[in-house]
LUMLUMDREN-2810 file (N, C-alpha, C; in Angstrom, 1 decimal):
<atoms>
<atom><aa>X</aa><ch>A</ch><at>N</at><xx>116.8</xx><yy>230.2</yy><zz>195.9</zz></atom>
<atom><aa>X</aa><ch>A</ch><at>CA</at><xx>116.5</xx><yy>230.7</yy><zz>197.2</zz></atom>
<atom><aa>X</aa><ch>A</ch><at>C</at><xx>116.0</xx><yy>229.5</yy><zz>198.1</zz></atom>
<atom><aa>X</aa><ch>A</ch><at>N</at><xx>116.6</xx><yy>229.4</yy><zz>199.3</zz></atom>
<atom><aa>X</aa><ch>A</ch><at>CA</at><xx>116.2</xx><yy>228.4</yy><zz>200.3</zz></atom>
<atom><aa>X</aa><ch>A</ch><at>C</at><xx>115.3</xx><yy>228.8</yy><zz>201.2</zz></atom>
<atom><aa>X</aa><ch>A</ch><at>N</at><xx>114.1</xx><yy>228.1</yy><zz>201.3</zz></atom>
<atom><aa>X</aa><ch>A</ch><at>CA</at><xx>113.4</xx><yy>228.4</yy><zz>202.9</zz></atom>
<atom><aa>X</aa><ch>A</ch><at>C</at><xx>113.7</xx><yy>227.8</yy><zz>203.4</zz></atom>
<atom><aa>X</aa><ch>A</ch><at>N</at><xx>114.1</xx><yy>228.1</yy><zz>205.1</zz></atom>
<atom><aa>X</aa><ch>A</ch><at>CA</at><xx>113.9</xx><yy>227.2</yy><zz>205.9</zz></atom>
<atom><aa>X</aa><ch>A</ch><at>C</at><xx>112.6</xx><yy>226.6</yy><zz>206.5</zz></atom>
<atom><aa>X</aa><ch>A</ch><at>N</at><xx>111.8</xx><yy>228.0</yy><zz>207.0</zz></atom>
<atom><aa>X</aa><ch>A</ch><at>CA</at><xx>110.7</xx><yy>227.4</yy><zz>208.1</zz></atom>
<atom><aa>X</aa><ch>A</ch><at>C</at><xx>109.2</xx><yy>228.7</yy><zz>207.4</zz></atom>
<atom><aa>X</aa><ch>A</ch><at>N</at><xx>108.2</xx><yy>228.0</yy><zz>206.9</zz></atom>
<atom><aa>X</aa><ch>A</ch><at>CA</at><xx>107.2</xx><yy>229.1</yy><zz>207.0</zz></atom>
<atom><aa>X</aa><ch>A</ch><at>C</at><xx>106.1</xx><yy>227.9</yy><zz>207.5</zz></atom>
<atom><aa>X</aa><ch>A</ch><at>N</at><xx>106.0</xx><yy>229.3</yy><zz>208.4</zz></atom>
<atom><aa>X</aa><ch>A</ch><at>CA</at><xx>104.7</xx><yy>228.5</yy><zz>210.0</zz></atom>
<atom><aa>X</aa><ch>A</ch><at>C</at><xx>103.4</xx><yy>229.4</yy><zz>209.9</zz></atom>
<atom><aa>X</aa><ch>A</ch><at>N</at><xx>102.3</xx><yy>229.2</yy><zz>209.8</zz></atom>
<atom><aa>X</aa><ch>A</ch><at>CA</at><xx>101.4</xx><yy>229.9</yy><zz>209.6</zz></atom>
<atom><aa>X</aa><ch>A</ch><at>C</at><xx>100.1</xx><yy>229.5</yy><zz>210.8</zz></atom>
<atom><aa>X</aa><ch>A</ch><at>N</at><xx>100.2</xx><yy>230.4</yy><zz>211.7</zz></atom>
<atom><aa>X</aa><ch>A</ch><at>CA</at><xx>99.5</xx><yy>229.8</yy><zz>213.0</zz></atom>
<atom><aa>X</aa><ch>A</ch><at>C</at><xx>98.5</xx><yy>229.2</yy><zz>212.8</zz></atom>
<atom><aa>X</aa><ch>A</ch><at>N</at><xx>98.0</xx><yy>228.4</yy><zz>213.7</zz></atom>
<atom><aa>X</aa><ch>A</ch><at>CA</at><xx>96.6</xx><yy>227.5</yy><zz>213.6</zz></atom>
<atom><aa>X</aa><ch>A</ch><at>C</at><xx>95.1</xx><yy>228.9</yy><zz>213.4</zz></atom>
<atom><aa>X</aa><ch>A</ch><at>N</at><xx>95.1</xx><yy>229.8</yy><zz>214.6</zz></atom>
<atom><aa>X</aa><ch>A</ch><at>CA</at><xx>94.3</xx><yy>230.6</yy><zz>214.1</zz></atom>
<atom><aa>X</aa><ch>A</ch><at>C</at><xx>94.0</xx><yy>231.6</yy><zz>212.8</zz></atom>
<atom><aa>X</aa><ch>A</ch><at>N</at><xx>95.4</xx><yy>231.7</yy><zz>212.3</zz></atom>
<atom><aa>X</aa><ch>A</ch><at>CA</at><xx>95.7</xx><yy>232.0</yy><zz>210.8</zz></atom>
<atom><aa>X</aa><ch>A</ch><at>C</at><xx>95.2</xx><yy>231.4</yy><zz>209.3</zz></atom>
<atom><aa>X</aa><ch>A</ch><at>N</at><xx>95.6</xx><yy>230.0</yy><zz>210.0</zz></atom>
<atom><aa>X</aa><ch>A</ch><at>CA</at><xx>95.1</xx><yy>229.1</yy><zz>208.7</zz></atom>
<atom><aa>X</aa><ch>A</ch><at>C</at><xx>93.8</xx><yy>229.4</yy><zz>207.9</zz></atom>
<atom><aa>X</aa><ch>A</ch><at>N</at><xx>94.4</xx><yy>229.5</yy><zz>206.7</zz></atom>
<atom><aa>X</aa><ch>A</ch><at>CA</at><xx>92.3</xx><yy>229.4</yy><zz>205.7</zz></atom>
<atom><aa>X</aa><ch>A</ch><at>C</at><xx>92.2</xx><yy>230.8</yy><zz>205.5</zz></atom>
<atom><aa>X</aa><ch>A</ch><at>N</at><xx>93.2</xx><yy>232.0</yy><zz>205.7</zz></atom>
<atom><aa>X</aa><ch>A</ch><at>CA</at><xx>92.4</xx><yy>233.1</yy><zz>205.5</zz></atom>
<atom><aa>X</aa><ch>A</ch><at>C</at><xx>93.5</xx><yy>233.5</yy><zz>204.3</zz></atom>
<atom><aa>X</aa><ch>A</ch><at>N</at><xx>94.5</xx><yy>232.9</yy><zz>203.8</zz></atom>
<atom><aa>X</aa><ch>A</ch><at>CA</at><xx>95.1</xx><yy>233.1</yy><zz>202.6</zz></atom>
<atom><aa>X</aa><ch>A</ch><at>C</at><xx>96.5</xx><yy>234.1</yy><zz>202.9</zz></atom>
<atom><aa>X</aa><ch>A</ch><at>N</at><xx>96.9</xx><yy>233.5</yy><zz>204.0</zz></atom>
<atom><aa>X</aa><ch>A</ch><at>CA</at><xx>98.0</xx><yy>234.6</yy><zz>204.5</zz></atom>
<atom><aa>X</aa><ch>A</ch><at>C</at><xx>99.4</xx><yy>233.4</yy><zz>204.0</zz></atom>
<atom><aa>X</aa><ch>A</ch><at>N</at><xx>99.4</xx><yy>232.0</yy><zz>203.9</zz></atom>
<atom><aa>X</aa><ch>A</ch><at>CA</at><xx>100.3</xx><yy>231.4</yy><zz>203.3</zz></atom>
<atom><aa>X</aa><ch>A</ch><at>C</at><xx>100.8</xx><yy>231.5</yy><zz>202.0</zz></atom>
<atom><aa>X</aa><ch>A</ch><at>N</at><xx>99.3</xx><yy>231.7</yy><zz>201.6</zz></atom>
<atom><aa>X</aa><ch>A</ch><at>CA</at><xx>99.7</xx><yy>231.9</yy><zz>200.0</zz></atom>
<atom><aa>X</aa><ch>A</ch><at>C</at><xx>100.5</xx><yy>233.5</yy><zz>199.7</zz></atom>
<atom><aa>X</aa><ch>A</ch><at>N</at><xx>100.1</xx><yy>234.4</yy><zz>200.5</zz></atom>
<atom><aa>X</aa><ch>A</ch><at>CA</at><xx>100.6</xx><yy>235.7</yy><zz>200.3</zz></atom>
<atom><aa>X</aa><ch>A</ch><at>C</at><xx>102.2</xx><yy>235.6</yy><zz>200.4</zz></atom>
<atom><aa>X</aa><ch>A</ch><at>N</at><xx>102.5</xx><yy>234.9</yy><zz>201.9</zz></atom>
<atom><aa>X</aa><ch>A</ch><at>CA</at><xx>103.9</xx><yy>234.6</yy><zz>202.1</zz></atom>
<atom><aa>X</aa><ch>A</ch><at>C</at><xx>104.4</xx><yy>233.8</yy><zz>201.0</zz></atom>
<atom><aa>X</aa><ch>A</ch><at>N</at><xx>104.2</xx><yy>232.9</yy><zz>200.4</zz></atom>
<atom><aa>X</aa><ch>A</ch><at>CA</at><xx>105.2</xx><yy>232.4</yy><zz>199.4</zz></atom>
<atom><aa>X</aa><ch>A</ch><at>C</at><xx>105.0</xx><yy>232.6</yy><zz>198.0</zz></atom>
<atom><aa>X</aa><ch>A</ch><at>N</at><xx>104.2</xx><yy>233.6</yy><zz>198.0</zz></atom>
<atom><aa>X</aa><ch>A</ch><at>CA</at><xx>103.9</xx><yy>234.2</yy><zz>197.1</zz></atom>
<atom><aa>X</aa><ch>A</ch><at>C</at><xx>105.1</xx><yy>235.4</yy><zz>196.4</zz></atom>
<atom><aa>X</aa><ch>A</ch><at>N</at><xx>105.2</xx><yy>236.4</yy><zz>197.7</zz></atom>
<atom><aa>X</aa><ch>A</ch><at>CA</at><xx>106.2</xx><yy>236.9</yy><zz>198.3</zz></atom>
<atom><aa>X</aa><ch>A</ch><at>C</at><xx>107.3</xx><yy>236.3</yy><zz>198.2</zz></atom>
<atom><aa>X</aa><ch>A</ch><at>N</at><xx>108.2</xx><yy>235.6</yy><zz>198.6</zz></atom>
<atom><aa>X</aa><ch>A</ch><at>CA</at><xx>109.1</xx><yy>234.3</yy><zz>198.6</zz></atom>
<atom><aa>X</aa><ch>A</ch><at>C</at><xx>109.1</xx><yy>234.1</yy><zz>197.7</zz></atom>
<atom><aa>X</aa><ch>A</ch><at>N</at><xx>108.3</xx><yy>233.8</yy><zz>196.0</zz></atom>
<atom><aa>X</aa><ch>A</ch><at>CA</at><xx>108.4</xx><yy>233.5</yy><zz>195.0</zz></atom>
<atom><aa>X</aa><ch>A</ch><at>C</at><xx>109.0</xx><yy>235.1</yy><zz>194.2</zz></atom>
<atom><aa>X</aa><ch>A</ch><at>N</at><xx>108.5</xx><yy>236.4</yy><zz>194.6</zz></atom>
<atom><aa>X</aa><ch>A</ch><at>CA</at><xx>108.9</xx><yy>237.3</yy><zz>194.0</zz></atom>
<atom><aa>X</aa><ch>A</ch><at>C</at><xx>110.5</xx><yy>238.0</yy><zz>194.1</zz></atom>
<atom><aa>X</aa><ch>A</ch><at>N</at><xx>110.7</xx><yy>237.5</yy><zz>195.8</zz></atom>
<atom><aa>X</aa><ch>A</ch><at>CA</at><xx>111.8</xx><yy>237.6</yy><zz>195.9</zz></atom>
<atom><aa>X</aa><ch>A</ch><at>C</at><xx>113.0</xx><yy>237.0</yy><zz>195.0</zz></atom>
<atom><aa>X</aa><ch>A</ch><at>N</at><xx>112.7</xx><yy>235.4</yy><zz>195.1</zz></atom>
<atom><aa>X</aa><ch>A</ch><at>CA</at><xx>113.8</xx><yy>235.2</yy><zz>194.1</zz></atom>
<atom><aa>X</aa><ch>A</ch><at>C</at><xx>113.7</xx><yy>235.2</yy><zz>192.4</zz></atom>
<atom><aa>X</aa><ch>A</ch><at>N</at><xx>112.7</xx><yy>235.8</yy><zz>192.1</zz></atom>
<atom><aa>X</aa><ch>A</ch><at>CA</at><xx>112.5</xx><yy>236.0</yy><zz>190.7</zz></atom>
<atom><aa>X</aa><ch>A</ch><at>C</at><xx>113.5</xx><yy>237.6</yy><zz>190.3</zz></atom>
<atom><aa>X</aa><ch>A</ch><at>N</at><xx>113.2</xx><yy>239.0</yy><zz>192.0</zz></atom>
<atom><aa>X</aa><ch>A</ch><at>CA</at><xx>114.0</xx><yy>239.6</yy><zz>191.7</zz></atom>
<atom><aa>X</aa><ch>A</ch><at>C</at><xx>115.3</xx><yy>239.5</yy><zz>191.9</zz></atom>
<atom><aa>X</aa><ch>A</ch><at>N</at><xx>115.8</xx><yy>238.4</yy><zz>192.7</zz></atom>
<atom><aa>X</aa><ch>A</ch><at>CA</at><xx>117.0</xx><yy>238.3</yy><zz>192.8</zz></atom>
<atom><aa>X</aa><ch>A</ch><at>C</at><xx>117.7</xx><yy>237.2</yy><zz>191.6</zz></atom>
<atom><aa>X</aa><ch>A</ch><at>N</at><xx>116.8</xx><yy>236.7</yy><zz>190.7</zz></atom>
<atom><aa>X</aa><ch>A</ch><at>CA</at><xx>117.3</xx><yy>236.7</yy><zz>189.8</zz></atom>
<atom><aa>X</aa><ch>A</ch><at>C</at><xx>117.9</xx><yy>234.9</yy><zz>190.1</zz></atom>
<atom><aa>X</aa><ch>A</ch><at>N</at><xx>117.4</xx><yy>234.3</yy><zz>190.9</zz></atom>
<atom><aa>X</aa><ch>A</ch><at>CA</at><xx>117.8</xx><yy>232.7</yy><zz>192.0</zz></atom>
<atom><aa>X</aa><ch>A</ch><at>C</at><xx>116.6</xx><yy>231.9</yy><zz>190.5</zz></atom>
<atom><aa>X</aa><ch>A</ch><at>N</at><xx>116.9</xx><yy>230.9</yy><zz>190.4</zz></atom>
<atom><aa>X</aa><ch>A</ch><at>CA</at><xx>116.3</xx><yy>230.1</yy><zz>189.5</zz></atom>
<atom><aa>X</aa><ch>A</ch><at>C</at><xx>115.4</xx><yy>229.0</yy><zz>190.1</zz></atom>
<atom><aa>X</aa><ch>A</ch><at>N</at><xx>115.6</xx><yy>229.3</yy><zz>190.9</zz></atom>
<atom><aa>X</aa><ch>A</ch><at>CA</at><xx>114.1</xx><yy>228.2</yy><zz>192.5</zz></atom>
<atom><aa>X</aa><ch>A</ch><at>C</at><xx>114.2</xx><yy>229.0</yy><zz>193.2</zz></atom>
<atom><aa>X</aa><ch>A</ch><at>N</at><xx>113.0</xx><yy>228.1</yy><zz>193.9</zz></atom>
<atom><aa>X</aa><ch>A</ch><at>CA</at><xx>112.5</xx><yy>228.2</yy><zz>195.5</zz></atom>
<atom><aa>X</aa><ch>A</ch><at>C</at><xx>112.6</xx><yy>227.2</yy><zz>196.0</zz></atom>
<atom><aa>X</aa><ch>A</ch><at>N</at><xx>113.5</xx><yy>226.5</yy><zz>197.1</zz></atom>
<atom><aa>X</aa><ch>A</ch><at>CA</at><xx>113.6</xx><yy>225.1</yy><zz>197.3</zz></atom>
<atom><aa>X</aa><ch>A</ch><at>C</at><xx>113.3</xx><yy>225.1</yy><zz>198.9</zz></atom>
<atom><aa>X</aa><ch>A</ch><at>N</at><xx>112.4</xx><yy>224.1</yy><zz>199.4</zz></atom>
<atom><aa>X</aa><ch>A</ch><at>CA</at><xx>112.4</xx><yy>223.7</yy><zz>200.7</zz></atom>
<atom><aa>X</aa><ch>A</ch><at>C</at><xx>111.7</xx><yy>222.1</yy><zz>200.8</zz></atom>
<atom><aa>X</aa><ch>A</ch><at>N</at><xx>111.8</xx><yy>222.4</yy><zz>202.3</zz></atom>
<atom><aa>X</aa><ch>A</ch><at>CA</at><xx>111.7</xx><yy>220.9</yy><zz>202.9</zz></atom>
<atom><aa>X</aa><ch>A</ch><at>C</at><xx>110.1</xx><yy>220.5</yy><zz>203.4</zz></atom>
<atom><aa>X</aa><ch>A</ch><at>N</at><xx>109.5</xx><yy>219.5</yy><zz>203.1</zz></atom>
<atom><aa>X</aa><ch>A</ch><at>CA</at><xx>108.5</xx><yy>219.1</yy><zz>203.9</zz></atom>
<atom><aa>X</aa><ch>A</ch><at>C</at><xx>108.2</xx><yy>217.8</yy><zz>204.2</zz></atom>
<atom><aa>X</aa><ch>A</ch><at>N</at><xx>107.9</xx><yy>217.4</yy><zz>205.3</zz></atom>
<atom><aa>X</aa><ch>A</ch><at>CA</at><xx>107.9</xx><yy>216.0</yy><zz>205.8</zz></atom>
<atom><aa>X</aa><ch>A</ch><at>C</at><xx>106.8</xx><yy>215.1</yy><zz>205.2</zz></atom>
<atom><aa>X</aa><ch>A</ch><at>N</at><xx>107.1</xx><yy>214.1</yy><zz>204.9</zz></atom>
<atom><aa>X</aa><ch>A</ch><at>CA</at><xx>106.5</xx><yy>213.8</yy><zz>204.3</zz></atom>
<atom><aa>X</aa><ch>A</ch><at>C</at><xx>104.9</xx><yy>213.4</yy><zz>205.0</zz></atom>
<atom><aa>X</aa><ch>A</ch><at>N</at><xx>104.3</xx><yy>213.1</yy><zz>206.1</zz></atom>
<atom><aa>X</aa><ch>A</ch><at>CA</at><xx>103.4</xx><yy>213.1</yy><zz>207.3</zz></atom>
<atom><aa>X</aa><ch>A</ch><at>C</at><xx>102.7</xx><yy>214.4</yy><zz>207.2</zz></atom>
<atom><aa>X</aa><ch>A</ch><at>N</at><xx>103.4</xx><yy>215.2</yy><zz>206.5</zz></atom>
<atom><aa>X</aa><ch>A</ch><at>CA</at><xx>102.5</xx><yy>216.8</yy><zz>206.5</zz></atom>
<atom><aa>X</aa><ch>A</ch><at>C</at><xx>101.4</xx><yy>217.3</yy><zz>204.9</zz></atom>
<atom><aa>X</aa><ch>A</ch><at>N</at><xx>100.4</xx><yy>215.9</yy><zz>204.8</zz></atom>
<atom><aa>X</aa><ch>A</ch><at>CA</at><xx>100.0</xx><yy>215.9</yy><zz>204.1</zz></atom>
<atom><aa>X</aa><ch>A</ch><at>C</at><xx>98.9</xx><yy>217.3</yy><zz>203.8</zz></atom>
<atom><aa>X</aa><ch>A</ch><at>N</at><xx>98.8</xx><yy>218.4</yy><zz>204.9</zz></atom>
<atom><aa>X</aa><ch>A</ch><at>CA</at><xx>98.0</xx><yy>219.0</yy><zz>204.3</zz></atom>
<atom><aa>X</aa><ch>A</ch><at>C</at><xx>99.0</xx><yy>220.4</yy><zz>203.5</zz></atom>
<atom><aa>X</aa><ch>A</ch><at>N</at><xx>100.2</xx><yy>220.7</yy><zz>203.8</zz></atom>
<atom><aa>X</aa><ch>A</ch><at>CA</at><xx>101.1</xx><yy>221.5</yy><zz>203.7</zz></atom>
<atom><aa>X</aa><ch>A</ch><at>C</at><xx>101.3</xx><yy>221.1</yy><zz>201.9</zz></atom>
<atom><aa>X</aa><ch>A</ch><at>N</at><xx>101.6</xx><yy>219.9</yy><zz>202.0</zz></atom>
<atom><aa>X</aa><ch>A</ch><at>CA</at><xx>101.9</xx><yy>219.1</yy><zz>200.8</zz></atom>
<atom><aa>X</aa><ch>A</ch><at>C</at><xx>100.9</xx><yy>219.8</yy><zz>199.8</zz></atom>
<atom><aa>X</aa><ch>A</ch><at>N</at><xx>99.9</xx><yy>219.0</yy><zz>200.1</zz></atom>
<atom><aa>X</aa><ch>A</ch><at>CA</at><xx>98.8</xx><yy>219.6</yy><zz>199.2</zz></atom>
<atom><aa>X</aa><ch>A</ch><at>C</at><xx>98.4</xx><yy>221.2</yy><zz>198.8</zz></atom>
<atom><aa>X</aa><ch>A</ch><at>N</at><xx>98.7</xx><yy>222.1</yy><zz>200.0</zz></atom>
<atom><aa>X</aa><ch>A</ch><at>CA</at><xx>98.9</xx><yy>223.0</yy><zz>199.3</zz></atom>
<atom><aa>X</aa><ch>A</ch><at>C</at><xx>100.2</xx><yy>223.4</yy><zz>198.9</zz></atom>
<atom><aa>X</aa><ch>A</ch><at>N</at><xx>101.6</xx><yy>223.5</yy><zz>198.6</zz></atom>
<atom><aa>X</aa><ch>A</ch><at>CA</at><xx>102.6</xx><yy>223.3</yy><zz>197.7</zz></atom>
<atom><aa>X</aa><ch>A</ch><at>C</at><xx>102.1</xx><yy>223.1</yy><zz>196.3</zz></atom>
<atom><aa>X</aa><ch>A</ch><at>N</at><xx>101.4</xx><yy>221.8</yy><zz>196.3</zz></atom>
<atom><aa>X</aa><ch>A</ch><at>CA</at><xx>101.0</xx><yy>221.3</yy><zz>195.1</zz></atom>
<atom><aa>X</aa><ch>A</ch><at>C</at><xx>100.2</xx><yy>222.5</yy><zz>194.0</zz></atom>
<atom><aa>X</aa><ch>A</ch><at>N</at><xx>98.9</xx><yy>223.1</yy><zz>194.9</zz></atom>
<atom><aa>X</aa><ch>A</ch><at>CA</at><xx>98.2</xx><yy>223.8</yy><zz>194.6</zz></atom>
<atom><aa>X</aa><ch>A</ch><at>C</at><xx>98.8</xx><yy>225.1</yy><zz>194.3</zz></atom>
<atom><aa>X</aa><ch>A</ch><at>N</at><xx>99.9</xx><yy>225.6</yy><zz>194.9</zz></atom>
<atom><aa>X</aa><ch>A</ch><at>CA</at><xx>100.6</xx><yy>226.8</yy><zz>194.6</zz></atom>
<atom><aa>X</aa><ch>A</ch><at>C</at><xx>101.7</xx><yy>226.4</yy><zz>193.3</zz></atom>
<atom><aa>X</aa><ch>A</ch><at>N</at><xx>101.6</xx><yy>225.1</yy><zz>192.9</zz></atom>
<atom><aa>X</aa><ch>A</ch><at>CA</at><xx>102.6</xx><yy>225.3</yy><zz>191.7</zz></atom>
<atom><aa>X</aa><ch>A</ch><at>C</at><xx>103.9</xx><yy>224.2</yy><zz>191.9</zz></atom>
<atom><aa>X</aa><ch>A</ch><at>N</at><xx>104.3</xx><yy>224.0</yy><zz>193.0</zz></atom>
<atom><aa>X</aa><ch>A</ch><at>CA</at><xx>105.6</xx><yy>223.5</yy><zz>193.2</zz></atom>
<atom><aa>X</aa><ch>A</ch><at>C</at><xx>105.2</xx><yy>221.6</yy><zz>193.2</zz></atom>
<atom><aa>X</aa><ch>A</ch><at>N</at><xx>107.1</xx><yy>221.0</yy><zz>193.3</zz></atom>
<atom><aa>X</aa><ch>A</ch><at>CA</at><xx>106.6</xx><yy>220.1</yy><zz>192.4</zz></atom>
<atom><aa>X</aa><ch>A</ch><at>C</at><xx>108.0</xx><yy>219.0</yy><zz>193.5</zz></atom>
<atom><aa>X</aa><ch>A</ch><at>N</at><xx>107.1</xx><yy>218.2</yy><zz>193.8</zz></atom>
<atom><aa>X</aa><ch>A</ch><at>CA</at><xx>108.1</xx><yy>217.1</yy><zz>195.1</zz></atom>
<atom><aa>X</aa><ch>A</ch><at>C</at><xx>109.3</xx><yy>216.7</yy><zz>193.7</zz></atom>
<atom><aa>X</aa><ch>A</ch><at>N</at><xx>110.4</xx><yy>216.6</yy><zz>195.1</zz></atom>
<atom><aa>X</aa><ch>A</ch><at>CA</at><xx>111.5</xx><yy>216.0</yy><zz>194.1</zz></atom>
<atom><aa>X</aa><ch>A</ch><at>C</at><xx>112.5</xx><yy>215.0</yy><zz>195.0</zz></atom>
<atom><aa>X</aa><ch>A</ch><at>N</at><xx>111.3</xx><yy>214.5</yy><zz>194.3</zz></atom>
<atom><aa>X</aa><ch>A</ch><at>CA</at><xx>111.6</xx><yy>212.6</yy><zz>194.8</zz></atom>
<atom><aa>X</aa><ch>A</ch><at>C</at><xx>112.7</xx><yy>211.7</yy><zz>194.2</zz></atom>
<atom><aa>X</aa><ch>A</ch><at>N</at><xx>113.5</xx><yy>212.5</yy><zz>193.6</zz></atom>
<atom><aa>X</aa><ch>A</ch><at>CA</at><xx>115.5</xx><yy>211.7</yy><zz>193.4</zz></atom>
<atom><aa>X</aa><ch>A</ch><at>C</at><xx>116.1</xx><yy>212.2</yy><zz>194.7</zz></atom>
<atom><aa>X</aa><ch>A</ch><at>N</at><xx>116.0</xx><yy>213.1</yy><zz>195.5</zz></atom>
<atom><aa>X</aa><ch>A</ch><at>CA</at><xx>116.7</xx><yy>213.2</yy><zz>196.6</zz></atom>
<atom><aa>X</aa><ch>A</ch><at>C</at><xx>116.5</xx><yy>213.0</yy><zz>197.9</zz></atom>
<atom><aa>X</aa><ch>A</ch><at>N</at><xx>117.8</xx><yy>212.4</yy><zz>198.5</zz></atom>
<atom><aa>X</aa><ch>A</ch><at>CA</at><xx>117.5</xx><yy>211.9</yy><zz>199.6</zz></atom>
<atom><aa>X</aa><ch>A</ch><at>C</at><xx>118.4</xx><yy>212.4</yy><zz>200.7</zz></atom>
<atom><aa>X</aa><ch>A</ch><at>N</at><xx>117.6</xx><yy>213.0</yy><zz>202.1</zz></atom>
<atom><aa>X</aa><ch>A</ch><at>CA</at><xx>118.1</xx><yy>213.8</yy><zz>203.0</zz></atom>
<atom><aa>X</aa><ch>A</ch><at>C</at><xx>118.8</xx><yy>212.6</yy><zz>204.0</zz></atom>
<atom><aa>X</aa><ch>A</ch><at>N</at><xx>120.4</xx><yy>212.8</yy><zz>204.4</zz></atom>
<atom><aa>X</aa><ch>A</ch><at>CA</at><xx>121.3</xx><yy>212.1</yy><zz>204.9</zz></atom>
<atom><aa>X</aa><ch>A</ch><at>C</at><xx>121.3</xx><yy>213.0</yy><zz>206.1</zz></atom>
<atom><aa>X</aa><ch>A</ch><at>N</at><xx>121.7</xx><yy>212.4</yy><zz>207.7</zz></atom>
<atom><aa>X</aa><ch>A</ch><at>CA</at><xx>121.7</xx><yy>213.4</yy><zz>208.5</zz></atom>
<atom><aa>X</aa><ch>A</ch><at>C</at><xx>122.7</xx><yy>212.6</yy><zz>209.8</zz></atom>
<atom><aa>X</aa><ch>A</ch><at>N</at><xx>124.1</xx><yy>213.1</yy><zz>210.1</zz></atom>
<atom><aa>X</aa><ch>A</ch><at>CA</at><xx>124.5</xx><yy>212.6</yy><zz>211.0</zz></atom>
<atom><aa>X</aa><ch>A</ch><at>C</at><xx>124.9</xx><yy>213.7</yy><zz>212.6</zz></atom>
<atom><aa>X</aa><ch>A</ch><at>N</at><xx>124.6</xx><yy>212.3</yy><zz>213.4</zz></atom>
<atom><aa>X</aa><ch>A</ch><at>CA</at><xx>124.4</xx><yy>213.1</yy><zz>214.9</zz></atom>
<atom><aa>X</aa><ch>A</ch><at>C</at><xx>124.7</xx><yy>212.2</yy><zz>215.7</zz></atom>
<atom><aa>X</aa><ch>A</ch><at>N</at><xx>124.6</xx><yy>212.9</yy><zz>216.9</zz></atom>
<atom><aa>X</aa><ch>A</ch><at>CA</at><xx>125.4</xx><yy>211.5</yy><zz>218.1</zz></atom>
<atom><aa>X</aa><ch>A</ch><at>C</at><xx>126.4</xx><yy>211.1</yy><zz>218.0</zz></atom>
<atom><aa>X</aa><ch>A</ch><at>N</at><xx>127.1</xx><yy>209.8</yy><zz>218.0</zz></atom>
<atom><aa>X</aa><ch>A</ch><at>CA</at><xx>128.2</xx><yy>209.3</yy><zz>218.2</zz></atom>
<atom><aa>X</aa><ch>A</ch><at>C</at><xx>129.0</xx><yy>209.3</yy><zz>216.9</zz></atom>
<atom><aa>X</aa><ch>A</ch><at>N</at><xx>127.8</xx><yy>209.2</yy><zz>216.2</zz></atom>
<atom><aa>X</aa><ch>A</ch><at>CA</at><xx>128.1</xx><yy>209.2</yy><zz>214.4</zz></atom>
<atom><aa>X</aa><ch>A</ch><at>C</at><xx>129.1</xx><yy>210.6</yy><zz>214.1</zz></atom>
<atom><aa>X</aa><ch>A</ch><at>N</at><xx>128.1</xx><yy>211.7</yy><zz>214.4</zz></atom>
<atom><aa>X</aa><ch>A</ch><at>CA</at><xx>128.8</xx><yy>213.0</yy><zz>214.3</zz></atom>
<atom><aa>X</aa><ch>A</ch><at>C</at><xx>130.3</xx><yy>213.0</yy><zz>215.1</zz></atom>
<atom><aa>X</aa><ch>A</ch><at>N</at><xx>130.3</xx><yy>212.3</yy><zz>216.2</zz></atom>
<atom><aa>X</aa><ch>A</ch><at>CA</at><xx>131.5</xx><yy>212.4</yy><zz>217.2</zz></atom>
<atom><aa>X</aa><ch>A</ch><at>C</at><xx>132.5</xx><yy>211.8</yy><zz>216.3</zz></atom>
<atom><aa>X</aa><ch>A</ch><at>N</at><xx>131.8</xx><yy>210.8</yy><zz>216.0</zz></atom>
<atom><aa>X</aa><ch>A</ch><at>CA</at><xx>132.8</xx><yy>210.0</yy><zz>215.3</zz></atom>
<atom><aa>X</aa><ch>A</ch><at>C</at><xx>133.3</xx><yy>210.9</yy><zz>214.0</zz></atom>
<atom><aa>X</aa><ch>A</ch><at>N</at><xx>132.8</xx><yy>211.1</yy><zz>213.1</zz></atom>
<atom><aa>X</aa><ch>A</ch><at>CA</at><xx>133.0</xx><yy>211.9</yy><zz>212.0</zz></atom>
<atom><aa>X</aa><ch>A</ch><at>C</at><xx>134.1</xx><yy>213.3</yy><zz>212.2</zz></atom>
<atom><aa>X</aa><ch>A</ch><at>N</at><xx>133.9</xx><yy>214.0</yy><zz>213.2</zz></atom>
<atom><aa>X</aa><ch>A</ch><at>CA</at><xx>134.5</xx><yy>215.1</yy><zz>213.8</zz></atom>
<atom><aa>X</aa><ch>A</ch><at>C</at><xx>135.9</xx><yy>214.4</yy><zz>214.1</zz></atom>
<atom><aa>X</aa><ch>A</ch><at>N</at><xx>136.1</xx><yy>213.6</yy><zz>214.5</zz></atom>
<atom><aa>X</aa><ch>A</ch><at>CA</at><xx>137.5</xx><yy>212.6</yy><zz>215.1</zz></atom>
<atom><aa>X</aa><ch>A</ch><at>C</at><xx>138.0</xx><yy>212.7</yy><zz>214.2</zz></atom>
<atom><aa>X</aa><ch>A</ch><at>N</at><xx>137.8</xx><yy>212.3</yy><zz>213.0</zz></atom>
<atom><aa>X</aa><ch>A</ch><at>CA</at><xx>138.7</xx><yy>212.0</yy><zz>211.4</zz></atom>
<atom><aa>X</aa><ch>A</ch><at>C</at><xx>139.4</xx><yy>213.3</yy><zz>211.6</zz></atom>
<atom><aa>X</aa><ch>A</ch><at>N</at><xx>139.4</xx><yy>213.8</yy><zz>211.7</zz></atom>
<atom><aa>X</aa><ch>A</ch><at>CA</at><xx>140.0</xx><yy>215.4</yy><zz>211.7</zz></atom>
<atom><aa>X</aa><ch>A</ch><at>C</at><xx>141.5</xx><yy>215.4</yy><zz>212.4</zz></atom>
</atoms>
């Protein structure tokens, strides 16, 4: 199962509503039977990080995010 985005407002923070959410997220794909939970976090977002860590999950540092845009994309799209 992929997340894309879990945001947990600044007034929210600290009362344990993140953990409930991917907690949730974690049951989901246990009943759907998905063999992960995979998402993204920047690496600058050291407090997000840390809690990840504390919920269990585990950085996976062989992969590397490629991203093309701009003229690059234009260009790419041309091959066609």
């Amino acid at each position: 199962l992929y997340l894309e985005d879990l945001y947990v407002t600044p007034e929210a923070r600290g009362k344990g509503f993140g953990r409930v959410l991917l907690a949730f997220l974690g049951k989901i794909a246990v009943d759907r039977g998905c063999g992960r939970l995979d998402w993204w976090c920047l690496d600058w977002n050291t407090t997000s990080i840390d809690f990840y860590l504390e919920m269990g999950a585990k950085p996976m540092n062989e992969w590397t995010v490629y991203r093309v845009e701009g003229q690059s994309l234009e260009g790419l799209a041309a091959r066609v």
